[in-house]
C-alpha positions as CSV (number, residue, x, y, z in Angstrom):
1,X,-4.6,-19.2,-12.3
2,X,-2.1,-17.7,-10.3
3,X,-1.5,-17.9,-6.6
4,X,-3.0,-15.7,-3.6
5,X,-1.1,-13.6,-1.5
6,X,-1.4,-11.9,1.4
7,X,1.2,-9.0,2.6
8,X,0.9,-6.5,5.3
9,X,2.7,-3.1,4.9
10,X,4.0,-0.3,6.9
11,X,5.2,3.1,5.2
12,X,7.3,5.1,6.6
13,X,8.1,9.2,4.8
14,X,6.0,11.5,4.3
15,X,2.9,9.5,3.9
16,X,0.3,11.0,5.8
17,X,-1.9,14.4,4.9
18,X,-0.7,13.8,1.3
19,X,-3.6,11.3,0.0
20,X,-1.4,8.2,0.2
21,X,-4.4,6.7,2.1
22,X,-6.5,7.3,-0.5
23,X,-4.3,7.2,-3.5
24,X,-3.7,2.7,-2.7
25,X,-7.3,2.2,-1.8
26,X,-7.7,3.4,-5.2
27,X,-4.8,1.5,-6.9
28,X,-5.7,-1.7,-4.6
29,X,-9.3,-1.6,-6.2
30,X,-7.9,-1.2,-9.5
31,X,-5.6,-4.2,-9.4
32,X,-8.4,-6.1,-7.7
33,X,-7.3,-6.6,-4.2
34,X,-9.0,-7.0,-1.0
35,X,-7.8,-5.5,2.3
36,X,-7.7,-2.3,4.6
37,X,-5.3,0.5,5.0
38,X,-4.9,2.9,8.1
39,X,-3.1,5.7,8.9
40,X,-0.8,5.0,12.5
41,X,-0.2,7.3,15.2
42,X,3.5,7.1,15.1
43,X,3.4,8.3,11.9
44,X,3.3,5.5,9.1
45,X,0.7,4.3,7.0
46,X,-0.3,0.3,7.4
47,X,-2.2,-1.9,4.9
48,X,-3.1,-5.4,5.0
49,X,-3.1,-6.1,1.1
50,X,-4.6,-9.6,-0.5
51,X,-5.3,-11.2,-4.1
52,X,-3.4,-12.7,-6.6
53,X,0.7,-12.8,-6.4
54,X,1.3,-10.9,-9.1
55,X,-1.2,-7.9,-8.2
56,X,-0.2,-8.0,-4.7
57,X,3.5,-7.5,-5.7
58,X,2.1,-4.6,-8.3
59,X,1.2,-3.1,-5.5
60,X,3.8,-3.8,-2.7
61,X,6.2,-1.2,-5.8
62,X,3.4,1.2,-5.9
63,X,4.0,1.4,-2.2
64,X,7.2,2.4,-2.1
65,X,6.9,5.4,-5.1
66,X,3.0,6.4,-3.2
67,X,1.5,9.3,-4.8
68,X,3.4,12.1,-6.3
69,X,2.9,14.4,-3.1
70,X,4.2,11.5,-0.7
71,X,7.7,11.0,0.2
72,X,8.2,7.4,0.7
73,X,11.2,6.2,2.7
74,X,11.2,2.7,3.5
75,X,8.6,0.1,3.3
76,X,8.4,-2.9,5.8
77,X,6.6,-6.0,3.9
């Protein structure tokens, strides 16, 4: 059994009004992760990501590619 993680991540690009919202809800459920995401008024998107390591860190380099429409251009972890 592998170890639980928790990691909270900000986006920064092009990352709102381009479904990356929606787009890691989606991959969060499919990796089987708990957790939230948000869009922030500054701009970013925030998440607050939990589950195993090794499906947190899946996700963590989803993060930083998003959906195709998003530009991604750093992620804070």
């Amino acid at each position: 059994m592998s170890e639980a993680a928790c990691r909270r991540l900000r986006i920064h690009g092009l990352v709102q009004g381009v479904g990356f919202r929606y787009s890691l809800h989606r991959e969060a459920v499919r990796l089987g992760l708990a957790g939230w995401v948000r869009n922030r008024r500054d701009g970013t998107v925030e998440a607050v990501v939990a589950g195993p390591a090794p499906a947190v860190e899946a996700l963590v380099a989803w993060a930083h590619r998003g959906p195709p429409s998003a530009r991604v251009d750093r992620v804070e972890v």
